[in-house]
Backbone as XML, in Angstrom:
<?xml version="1.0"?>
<chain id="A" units="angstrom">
  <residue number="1" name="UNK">
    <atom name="N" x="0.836" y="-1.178" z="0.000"/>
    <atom name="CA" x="0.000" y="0.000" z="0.000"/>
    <atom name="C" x="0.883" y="1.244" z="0.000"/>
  </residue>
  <residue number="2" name="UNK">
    <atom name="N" x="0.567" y="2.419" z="-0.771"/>
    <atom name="CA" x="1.291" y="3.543" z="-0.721"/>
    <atom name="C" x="1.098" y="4.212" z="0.224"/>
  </residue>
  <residue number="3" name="UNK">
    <atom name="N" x="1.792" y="5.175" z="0.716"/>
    <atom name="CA" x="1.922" y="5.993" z="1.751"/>
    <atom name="C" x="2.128" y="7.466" z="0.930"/>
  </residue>
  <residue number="4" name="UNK">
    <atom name="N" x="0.625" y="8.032" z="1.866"/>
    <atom name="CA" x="0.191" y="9.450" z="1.641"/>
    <atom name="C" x="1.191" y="10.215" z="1.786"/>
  </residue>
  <residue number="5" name="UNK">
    <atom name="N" x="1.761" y="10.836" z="0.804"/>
    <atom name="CA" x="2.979" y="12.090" z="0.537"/>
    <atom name="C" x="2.875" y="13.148" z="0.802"/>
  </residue>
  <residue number="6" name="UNK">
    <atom name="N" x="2.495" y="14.026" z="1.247"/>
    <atom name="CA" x="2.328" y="15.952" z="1.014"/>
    <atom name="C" x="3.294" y="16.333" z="1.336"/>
  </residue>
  <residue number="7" name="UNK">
    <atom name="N" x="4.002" y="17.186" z="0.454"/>
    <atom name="CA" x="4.745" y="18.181" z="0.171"/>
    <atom name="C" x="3.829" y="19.284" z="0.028"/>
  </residue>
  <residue number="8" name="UNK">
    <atom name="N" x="4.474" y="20.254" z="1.437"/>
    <atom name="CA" x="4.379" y="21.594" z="1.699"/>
    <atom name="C" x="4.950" y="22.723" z="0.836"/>
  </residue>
  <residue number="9" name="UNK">
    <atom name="N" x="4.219" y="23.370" z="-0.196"/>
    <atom name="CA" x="5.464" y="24.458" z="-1.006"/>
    <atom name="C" x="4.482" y="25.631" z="-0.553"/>
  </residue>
  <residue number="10" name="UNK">
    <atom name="N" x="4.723" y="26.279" z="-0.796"/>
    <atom name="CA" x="4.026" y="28.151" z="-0.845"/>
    <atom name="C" x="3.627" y="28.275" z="0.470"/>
  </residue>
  <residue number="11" name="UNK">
    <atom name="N" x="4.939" y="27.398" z="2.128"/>
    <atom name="CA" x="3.989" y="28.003" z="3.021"/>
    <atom name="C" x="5.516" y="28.567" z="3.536"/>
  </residue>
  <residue number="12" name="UNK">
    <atom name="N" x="5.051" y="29.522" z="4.786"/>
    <atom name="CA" x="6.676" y="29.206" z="5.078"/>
    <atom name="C" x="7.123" y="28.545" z="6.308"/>
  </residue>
  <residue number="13" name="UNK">
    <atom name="N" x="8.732" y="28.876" z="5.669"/>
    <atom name="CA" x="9.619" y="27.655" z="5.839"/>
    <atom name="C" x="10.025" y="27.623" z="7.273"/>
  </residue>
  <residue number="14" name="UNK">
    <atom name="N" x="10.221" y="26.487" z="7.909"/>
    <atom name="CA" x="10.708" y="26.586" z="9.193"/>
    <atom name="C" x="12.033" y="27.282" z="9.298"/>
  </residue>
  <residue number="15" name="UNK">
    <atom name="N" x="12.929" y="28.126" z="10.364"/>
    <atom name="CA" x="13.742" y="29.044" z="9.947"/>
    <atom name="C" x="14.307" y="28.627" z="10.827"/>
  </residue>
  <residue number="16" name="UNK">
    <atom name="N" x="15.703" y="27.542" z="10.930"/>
    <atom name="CA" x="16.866" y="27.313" z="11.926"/>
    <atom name="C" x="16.962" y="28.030" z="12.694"/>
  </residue>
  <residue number="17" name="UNK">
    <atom name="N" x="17.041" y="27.988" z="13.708"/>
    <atom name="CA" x="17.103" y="28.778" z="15.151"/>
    <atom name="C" x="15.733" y="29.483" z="15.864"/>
  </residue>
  <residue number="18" name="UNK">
    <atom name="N" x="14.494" y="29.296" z="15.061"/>
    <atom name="CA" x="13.725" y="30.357" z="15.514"/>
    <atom name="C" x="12.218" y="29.216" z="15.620"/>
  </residue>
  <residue number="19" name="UNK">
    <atom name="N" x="11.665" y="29.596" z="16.200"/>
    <atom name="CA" x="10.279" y="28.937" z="16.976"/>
    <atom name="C" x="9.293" y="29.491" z="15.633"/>
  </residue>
  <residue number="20" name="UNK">
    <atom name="N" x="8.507" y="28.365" z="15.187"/>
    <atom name="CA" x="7.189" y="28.914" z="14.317"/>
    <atom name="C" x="6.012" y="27.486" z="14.953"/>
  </residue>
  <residue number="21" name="UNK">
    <atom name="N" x="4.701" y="28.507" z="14.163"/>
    <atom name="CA" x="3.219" y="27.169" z="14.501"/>
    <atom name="C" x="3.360" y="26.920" z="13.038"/>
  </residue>
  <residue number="22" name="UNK">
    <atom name="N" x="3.031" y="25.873" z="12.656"/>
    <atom name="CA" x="2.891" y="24.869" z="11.420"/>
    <atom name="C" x="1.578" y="24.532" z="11.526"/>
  </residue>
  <residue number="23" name="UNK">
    <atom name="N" x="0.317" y="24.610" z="10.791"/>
    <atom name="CA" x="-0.806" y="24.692" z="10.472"/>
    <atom name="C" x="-0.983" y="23.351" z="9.134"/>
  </residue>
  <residue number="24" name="UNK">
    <atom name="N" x="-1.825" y="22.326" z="9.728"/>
    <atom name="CA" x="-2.388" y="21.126" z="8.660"/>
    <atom name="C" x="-3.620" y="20.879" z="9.009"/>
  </residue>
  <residue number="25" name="UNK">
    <atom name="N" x="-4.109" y="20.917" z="7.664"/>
    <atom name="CA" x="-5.520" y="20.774" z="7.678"/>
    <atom name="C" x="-6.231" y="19.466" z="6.997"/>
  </residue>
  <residue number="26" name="UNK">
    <atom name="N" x="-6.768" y="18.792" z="7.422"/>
    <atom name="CA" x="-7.197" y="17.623" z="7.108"/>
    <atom name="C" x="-9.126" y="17.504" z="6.108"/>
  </residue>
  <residue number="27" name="UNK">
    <atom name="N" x="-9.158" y="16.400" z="5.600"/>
    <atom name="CA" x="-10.606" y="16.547" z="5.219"/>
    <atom name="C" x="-11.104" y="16.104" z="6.037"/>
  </residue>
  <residue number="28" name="UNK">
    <atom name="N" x="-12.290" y="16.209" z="5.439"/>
    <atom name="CA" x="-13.526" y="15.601" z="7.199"/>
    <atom name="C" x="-13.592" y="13.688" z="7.179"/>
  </residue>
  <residue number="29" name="UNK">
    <atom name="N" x="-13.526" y="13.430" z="6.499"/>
    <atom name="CA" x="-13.377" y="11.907" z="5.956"/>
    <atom name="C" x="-12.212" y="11.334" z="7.037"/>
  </residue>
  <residue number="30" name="UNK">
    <atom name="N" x="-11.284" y="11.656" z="6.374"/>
    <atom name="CA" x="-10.123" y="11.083" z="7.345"/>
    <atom name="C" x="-10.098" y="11.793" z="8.939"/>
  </residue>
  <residue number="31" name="UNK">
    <atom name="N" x="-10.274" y="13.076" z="8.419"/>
    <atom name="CA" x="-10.577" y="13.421" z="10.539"/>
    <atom name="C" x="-11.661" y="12.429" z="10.947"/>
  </residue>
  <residue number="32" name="UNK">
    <atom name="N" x="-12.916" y="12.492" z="10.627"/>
    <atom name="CA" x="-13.599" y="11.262" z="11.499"/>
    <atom name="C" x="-12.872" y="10.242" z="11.105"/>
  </residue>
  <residue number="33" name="UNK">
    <atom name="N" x="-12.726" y="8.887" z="10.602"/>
    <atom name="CA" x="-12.059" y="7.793" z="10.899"/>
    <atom name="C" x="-11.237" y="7.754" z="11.155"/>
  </residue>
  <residue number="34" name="UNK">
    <atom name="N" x="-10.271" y="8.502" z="11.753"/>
    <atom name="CA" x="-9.449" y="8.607" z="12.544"/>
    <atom name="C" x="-9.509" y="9.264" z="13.747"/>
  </residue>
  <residue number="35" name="UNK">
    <atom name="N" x="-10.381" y="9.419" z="14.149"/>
    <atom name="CA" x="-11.148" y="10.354" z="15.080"/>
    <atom name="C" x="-10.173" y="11.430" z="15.793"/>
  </residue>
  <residue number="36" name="UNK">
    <atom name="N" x="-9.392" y="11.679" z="15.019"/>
    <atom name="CA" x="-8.328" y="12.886" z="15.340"/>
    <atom name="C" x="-8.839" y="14.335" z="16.425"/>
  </residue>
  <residue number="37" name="UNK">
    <atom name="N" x="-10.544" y="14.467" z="16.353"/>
    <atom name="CA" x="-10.809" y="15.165" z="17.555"/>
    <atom name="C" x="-10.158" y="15.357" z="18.804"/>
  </residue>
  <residue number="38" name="UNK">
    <atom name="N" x="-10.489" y="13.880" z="19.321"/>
    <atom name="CA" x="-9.980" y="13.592" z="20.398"/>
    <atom name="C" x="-8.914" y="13.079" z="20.490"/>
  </residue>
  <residue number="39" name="UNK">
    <atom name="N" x="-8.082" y="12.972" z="22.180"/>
    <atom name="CA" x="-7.032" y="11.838" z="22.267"/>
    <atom name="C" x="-5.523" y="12.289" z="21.983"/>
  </residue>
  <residue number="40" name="UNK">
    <atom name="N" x="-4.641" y="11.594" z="22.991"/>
    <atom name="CA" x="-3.320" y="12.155" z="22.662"/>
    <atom name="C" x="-2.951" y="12.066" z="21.183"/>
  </residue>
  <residue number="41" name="UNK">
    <atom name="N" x="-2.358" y="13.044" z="20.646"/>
    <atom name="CA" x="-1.472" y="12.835" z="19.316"/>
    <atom name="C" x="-0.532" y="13.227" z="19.107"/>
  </residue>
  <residue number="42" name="UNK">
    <atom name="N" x="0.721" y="12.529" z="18.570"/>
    <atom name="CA" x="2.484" y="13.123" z="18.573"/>
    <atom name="C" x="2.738" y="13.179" z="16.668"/>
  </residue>
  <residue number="43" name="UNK">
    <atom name="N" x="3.515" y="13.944" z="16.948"/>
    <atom name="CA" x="4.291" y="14.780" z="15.542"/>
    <atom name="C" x="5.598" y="14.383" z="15.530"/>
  </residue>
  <residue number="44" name="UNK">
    <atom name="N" x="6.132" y="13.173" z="14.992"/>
    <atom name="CA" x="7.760" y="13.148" z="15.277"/>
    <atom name="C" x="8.411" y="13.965" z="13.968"/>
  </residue>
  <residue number="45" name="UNK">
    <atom name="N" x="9.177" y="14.768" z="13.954"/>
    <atom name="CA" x="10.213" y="15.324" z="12.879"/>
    <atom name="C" x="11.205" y="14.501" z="12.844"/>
  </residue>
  <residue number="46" name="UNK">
    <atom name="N" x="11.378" y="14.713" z="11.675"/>
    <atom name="CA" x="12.705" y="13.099" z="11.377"/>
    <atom name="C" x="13.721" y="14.000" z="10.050"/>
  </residue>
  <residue number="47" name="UNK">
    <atom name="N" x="15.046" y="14.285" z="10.012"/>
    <atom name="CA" x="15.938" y="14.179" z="8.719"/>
    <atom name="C" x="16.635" y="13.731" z="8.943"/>
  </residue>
  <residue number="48" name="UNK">
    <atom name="N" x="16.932" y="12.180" z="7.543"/>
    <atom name="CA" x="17.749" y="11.382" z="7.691"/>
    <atom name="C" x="17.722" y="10.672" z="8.379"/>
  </residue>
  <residue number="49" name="UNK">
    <atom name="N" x="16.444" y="10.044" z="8.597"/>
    <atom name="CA" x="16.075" y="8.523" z="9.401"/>
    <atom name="C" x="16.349" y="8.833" z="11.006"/>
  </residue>
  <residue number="50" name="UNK">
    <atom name="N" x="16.720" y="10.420" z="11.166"/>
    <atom name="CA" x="16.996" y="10.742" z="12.578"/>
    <atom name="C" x="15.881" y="11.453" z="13.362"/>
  </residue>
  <residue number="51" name="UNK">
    <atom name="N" x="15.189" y="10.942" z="14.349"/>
    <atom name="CA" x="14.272" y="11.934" z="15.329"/>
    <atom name="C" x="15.128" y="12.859" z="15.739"/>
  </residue>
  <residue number="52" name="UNK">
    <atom name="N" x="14.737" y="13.945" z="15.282"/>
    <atom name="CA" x="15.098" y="15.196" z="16.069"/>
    <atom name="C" x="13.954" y="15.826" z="17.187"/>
  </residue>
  <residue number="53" name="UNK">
    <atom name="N" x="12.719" y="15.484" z="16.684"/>
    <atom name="CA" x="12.171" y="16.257" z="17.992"/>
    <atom name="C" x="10.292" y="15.809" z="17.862"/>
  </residue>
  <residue number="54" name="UNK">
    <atom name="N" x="9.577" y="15.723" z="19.140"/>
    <atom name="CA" x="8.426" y="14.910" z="18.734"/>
    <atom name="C" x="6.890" y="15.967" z="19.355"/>
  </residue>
  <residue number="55" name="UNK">
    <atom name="N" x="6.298" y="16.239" z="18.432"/>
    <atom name="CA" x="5.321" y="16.986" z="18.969"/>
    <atom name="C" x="4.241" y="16.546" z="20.108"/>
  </residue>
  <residue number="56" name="UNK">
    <atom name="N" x="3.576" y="16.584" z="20.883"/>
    <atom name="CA" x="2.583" y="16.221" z="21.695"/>
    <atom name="C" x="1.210" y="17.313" z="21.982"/>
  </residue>
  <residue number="57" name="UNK">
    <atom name="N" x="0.759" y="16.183" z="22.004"/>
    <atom name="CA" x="-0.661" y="17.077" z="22.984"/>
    <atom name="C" x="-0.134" y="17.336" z="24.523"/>
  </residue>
  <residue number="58" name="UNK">
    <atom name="N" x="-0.034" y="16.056" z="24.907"/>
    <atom name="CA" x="0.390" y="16.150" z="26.404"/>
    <atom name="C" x="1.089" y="17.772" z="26.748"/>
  </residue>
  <residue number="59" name="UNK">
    <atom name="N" x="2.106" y="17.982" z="25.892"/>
    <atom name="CA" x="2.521" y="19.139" z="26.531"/>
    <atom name="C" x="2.264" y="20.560" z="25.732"/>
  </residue>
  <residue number="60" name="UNK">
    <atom name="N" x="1.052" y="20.681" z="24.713"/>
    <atom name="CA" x="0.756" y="21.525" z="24.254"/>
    <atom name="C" x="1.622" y="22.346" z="23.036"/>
  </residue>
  <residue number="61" name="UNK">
    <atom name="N" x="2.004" y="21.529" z="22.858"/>
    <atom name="CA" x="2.998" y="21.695" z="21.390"/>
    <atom name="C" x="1.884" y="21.146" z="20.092"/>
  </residue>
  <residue number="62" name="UNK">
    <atom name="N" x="0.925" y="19.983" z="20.321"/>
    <atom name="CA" x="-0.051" y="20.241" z="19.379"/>
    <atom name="C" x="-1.447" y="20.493" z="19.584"/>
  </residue>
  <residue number="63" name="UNK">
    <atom name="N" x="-1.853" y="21.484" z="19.179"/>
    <atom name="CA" x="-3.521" y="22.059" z="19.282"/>
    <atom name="C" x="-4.398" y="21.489" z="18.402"/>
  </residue>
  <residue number="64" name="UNK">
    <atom name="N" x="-5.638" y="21.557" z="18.657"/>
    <atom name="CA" x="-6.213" y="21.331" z="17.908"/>
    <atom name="C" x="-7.825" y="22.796" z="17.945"/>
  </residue>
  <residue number="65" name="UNK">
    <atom name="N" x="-7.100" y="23.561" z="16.834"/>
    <atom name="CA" x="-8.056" y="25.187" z="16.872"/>
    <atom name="C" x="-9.328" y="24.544" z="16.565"/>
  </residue>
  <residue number="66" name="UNK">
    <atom name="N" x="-9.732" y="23.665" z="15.726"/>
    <atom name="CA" x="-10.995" y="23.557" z="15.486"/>
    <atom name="C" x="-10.848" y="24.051" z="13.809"/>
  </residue>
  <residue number="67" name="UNK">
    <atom name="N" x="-12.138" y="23.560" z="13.038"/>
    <atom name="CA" x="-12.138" y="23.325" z="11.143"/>
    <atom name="C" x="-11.114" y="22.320" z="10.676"/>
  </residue>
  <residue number="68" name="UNK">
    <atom name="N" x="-10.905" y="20.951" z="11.586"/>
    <atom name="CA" x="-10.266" y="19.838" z="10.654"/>
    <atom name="C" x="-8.908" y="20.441" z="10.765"/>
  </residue>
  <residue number="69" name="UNK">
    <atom name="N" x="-8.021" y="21.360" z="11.783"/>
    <atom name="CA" x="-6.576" y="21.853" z="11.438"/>
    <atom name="C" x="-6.030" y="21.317" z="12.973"/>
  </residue>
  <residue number="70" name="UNK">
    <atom name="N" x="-4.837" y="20.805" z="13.064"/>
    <atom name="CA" x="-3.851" y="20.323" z="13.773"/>
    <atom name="C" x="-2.819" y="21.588" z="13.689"/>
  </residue>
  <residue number="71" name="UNK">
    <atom name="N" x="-2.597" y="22.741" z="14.961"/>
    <atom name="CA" x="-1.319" y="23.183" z="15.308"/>
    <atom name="C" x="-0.140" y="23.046" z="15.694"/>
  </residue>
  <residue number="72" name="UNK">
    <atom name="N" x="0.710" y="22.523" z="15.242"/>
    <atom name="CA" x="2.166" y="22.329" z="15.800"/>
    <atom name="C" x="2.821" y="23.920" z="15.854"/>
  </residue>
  <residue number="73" name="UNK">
    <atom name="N" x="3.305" y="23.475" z="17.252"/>
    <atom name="CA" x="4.177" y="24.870" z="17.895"/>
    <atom name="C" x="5.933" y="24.408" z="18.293"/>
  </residue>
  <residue number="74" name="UNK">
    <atom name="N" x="6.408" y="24.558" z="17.446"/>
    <atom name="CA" x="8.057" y="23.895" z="16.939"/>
    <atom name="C" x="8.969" y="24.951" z="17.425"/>
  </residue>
  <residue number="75" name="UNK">
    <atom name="N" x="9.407" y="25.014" z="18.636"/>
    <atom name="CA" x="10.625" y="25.773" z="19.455"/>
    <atom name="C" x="11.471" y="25.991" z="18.614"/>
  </residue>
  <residue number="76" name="UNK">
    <atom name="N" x="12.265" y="27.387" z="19.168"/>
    <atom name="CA" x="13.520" y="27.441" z="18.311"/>
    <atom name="C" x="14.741" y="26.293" z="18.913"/>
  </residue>
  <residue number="77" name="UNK">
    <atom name="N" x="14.316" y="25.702" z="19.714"/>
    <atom name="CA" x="15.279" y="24.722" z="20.091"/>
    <atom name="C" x="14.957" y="23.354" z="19.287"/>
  </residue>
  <residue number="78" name="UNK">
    <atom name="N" x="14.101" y="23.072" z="18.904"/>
    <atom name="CA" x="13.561" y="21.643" z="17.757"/>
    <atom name="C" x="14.471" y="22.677" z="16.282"/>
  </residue>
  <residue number="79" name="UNK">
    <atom name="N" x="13.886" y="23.631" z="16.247"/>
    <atom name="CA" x="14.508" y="23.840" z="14.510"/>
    <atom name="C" x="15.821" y="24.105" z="14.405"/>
  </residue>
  <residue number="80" name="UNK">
    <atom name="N" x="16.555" y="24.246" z="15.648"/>
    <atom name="CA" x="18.019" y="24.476" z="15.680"/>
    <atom name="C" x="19.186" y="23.219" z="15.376"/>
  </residue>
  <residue number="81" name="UNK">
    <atom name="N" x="17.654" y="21.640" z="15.735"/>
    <atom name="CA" x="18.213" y="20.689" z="15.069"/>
    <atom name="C" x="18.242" y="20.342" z="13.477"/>
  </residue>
  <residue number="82" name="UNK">
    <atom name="N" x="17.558" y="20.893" z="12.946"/>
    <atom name="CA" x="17.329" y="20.670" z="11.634"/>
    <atom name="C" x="18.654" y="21.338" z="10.587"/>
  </residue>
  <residue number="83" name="UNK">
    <atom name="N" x="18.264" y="20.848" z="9.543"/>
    <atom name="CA" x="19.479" y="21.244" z="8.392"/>
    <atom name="C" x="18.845" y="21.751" z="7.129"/>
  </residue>
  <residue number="84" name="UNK">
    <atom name="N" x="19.453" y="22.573" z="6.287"/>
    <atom name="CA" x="18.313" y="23.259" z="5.789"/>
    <atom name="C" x="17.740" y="22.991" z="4.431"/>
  </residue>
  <residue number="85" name="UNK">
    <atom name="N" x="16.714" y="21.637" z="4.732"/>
    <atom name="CA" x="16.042" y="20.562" z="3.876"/>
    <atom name="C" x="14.961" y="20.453" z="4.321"/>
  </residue>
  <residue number="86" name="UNK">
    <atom name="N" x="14.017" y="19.775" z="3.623"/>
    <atom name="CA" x="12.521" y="19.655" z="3.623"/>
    <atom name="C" x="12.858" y="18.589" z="5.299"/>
  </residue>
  <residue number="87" name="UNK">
    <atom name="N" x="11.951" y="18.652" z="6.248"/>
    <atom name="CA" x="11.864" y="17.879" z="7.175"/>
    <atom name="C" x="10.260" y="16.806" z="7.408"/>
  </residue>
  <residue number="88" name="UNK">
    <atom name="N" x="10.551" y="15.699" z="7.637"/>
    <atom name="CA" x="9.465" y="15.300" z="7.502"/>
    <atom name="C" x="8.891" y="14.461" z="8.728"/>
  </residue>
  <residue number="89" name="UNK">
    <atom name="N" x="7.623" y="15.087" z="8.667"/>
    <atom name="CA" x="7.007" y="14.491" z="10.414"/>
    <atom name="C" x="5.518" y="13.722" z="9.612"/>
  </residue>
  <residue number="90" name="UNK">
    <atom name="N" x="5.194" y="12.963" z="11.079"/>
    <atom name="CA" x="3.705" y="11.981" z="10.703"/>
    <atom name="C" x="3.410" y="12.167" z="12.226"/>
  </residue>
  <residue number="91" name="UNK">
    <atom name="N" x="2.214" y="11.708" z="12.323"/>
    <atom name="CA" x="1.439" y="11.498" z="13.108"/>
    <atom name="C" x="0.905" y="10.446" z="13.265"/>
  </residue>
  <residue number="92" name="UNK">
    <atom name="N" x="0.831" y="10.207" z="15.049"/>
    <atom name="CA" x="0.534" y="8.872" z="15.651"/>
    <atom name="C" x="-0.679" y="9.396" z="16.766"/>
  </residue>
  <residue number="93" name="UNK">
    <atom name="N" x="-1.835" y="8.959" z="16.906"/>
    <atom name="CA" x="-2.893" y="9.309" z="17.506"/>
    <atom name="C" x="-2.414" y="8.407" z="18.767"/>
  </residue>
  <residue number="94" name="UNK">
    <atom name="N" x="-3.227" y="8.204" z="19.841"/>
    <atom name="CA" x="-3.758" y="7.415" z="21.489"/>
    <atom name="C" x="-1.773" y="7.221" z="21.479"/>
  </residue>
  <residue number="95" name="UNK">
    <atom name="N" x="-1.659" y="5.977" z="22.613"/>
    <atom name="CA" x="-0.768" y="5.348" z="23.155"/>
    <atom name="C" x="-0.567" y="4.200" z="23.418"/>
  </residue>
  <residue number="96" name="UNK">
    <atom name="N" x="0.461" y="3.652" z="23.519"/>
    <atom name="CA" x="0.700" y="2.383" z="23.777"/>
    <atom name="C" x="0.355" y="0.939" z="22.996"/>
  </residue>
  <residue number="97" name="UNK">
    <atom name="N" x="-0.334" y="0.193" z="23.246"/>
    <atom name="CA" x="-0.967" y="-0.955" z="22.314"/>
    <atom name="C" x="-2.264" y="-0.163" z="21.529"/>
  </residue>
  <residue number="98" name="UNK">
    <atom name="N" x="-2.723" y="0.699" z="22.053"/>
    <atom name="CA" x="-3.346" y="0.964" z="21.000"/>
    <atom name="C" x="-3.687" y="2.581" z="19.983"/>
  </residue>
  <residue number="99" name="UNK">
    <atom name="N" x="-2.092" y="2.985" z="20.235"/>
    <atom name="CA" x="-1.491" y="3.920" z="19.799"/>
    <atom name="C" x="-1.504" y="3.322" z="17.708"/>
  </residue>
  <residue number="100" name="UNK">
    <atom name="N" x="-2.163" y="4.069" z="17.108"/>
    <atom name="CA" x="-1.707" y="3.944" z="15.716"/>
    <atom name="C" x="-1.576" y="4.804" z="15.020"/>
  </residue>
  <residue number="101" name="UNK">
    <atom name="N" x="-0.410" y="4.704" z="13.272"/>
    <atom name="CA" x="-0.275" y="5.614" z="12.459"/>
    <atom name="C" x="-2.040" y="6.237" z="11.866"/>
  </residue>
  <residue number="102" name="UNK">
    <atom name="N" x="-1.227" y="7.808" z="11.780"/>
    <atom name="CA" x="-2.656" y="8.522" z="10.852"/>
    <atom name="C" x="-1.898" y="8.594" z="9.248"/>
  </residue>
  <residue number="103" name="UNK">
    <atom name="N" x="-2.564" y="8.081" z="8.456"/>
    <atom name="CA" x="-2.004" y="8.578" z="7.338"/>
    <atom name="C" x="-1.475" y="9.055" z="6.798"/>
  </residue>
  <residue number="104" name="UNK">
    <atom name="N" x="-0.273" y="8.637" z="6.205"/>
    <atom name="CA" x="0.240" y="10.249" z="5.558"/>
    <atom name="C" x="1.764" y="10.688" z="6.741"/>
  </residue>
  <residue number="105" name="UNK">
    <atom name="N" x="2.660" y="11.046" z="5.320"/>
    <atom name="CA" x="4.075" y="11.524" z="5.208"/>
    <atom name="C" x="4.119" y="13.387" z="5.320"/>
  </residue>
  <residue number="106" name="UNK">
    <atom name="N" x="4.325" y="14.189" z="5.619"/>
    <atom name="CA" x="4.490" y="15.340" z="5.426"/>
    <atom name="C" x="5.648" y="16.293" z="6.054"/>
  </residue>
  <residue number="107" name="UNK">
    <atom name="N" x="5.562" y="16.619" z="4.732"/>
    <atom name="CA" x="7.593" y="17.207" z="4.483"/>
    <atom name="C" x="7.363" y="18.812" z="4.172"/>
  </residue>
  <residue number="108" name="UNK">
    <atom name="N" x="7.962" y="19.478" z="5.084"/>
    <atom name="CA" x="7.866" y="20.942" z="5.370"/>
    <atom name="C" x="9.386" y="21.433" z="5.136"/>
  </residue>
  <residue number="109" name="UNK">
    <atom name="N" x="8.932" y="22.477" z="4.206"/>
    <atom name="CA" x="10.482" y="23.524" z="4.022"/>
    <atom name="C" x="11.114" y="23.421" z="5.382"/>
  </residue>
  <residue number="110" name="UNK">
    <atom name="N" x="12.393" y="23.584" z="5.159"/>
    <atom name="CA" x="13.460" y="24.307" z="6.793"/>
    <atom name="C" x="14.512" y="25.131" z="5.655"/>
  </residue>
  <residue number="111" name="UNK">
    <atom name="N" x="14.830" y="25.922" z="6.197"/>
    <atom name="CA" x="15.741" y="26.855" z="5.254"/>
    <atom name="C" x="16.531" y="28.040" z="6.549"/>
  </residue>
  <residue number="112" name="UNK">
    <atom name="N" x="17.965" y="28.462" z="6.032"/>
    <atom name="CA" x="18.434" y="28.855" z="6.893"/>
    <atom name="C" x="17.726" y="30.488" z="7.330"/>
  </residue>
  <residue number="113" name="UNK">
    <atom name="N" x="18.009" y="31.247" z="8.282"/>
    <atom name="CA" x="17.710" y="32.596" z="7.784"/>
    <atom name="C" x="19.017" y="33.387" z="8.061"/>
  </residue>
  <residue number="114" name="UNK">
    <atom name="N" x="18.638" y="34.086" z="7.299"/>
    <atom name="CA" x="19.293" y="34.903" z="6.360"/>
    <atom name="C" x="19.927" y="35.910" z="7.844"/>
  </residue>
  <residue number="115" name="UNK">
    <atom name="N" x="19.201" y="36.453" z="9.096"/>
    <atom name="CA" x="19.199" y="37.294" z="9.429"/>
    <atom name="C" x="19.666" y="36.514" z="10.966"/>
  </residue>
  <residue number="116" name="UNK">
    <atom name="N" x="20.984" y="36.466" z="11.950"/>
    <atom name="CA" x="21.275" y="35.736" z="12.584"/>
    <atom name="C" x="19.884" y="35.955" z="13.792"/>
  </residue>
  <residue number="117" name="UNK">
    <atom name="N" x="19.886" y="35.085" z="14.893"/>
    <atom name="CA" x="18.834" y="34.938" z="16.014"/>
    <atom name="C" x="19.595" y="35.648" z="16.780"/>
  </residue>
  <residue number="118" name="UNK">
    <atom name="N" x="19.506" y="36.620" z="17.240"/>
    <atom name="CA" x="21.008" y="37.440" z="18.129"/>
    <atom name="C" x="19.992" y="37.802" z="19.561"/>
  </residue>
</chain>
């Protein structure tokens, strides 16, 4: 079975050293059967088969605003791990034994900035 791809272009880019919210919006189809409403859910960022850093509900790094959109709030200390390449995170709903994947690959700009974090 293939695995759901999205590539992020025209948003912006996560910026090495500096804290941004990352905004995904889902259809209503897959939000209900996956009942993504509710329930813990983690965001792992990965470049190069490496976890660099893992989003949570538990500690309010992911929201959920309401209209089918998932907020990730990515410290400037998570993007200070990154290198400046598309990074790619997924999502895992509940915990433990009955913790499972939500669909879907998604790969977000990281790019350096231009302007140091001083």
């Amino acid at each position: 079975m293939a695995v759901m791809r999205v590539v992020f272009s025209n948003v912006e880019a996560i910026k090495i050293g500096f804290g941004i919210t990352i905004e995904v919006g889902f259809g209503q189809a897959l939000w209900d059967a996956e009942q993504m409403e509710t329930g813990r859910m983690r965001a792992g960022f990965h470049q190069d088969g490496v976890t660099l850093w893992t989003a949570d509900t538990e500690d309010g790094s992911i929201t959920r605003p309401g209209n089918r959109k998932i907020e990730i709030s990515l410290p400037a200390s998570a993007s200070a791990l990154m290198l400046p390449k598309h990074v790619t995170f997924d999502f895992v709903r509940g915990e433990g034994p009955d913790a499972r994947a939500i669909p879907g690959r998604f790969h977000w700009p990281v790019e350096t900035q231009v302007t140091e974090n001083a």
